[in-house]
matplotlib code that plots the C-alpha trace (Angstrom):
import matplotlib.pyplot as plt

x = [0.0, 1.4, 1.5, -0.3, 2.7, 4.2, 1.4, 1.1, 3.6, 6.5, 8.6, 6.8, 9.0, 7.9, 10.0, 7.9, 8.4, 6.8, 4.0, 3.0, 3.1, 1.0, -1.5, -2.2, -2.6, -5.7, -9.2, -11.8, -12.7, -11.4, -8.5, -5.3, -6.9, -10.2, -8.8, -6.4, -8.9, -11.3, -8.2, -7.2, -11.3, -11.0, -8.0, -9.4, -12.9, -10.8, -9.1, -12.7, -14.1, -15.6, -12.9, -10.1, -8.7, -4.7, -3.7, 0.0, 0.4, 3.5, 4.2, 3.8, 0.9, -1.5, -1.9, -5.1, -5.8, -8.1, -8.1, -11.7]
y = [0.0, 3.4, 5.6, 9.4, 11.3, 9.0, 9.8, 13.4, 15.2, 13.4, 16.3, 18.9, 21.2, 18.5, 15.5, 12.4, 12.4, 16.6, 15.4, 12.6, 14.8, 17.1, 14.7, 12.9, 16.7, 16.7, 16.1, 14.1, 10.4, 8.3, 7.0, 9.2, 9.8, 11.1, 13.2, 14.6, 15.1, 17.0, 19.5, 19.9, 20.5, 23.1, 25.2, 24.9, 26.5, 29.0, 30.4, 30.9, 33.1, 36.6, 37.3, 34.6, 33.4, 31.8, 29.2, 29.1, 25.9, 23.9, 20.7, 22.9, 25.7, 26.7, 31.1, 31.6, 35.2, 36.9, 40.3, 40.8]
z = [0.0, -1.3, 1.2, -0.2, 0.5, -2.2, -4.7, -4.1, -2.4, -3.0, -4.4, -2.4, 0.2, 3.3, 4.1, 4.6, 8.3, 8.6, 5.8, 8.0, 11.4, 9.4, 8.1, 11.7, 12.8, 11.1, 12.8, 12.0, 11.2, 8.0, 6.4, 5.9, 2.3, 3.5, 5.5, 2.8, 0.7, 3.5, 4.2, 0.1, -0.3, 2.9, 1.3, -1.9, -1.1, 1.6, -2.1, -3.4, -0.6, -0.4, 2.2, 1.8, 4.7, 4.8, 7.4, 8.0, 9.9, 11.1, 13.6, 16.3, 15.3, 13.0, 12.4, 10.5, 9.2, 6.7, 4.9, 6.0]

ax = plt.figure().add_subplot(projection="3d")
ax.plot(x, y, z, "-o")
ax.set_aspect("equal")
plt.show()
């Protein structure tokens, strides 16, 4: 089983160990790829508001802010 960093972020600035931090940072229920796919559908619908908001996060925070 191919793991998703493998199939999508694989050459993205994250090392596998920080991607993997980050993904089991996420809440909810599901499998690491429905949860994945629940935070790229969150970012994606945060680029298309009125008022845009931009969430810096890390291992150890996450900074939202919005221009509104």
């Amino acid at each position: 089983m191919s793991s998703i960093w493998e199939d999508e972020w694989e050459d993205y600035e994250l090392d596998k160990y920080q991607f993997e931090q980050w993904l089991d940072s996420i809440e909810g229920e599901g499998t690491d790829k429905e949860k994945y796919d629940r935070e790229m559908t969150k970012q994606e619908e945060m680029k298309h508001a009125e008022y845009p908001e931009v969430a810096v996060q890390s291992g150890n925070y996450t900074m939202t802010y919005s221009n509104n």
